[in-house]
C-alpha positions as CSV (number, residue, x, y, z in Angstrom):
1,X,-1.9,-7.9,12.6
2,X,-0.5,-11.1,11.2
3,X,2.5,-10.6,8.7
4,X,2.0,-11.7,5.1
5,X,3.9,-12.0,1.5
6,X,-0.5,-12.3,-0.3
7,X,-0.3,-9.7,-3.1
8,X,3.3,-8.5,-2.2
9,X,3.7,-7.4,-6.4
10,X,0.3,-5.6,-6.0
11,X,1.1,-4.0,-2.6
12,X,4.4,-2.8,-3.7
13,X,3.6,-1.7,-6.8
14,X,0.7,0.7,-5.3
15,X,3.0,1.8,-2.4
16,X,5.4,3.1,-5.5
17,X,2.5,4.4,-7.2
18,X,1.1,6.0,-4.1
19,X,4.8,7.7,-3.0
20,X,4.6,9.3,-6.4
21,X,1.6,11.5,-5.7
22,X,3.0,12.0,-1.9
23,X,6.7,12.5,-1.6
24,X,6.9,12.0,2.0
25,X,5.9,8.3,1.5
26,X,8.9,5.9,2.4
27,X,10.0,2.3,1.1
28,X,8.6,-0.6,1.4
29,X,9.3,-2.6,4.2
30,X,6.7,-5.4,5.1
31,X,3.1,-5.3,5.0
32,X,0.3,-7.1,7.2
33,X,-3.2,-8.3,7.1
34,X,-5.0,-6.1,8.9
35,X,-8.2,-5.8,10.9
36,X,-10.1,-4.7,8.1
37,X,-8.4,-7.7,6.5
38,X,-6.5,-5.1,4.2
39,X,-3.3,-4.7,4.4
40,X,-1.7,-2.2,6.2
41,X,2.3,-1.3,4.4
42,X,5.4,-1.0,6.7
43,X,7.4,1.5,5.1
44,X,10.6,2.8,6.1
45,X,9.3,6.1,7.4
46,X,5.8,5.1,8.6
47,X,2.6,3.2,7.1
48,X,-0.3,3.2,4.6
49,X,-3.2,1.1,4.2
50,X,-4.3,-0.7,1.2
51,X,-7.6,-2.7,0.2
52,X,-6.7,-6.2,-0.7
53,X,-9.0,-5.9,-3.2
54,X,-6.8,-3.3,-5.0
55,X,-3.7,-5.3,-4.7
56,X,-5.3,-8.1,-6.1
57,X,-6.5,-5.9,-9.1
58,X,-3.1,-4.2,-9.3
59,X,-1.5,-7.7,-9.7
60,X,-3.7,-9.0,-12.3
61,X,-4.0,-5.4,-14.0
62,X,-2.8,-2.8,-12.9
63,X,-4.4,-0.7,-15.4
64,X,-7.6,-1.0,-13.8
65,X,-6.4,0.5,-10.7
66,X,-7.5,4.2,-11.3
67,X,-5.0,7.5,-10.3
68,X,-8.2,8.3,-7.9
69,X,-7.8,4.8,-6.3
70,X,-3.7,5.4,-6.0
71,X,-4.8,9.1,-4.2
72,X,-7.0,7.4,-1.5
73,X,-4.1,5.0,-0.8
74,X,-1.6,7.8,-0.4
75,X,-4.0,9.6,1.9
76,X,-3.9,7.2,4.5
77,X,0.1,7.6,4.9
78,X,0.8,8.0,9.0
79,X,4.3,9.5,9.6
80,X,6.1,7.4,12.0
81,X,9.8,7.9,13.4
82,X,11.7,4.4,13.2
């Protein structure tokens, strides 16, 4: 994964957004491009994964990022022990 600031409003915007609807979801830390060429979000108690197509929307409007979108974000939260 190659480290990355793209989108860095958007991403951390949703990763608020997403810790909202999942309480166990940490700070953001960092976030990388990922193999999927998504980004995947370093946070400070494990990771999520976000489409870049969401962050761009979220950056441009983040109105048109949908509660359903923000849910499938926040299901992808892995638990990791720093």
């Amino acid at each position: 994964m190659i480290k990355t600031e793209k989108n860095r409003k958007g991403v951390i915007g949703i990763t608020r957004q997403a810790s909202l609807i999942d309480k166990n979801i940490g700070s953001y830390k960092e976030h990388f491009i990922n193999e999927h060429f998504g980004y995947t979000v370093k946070l400070s108690n494990g990771a999520i994964r976000i489409p870049r197509k969401t962050a761009e929307d979220y950056e441009v409007q983040k109105g048109i990022v949908t509660p359903e979108r923000i849910k499938e974000i926040a299901k992808t939260y892995t638990y990791q022990e720093i």
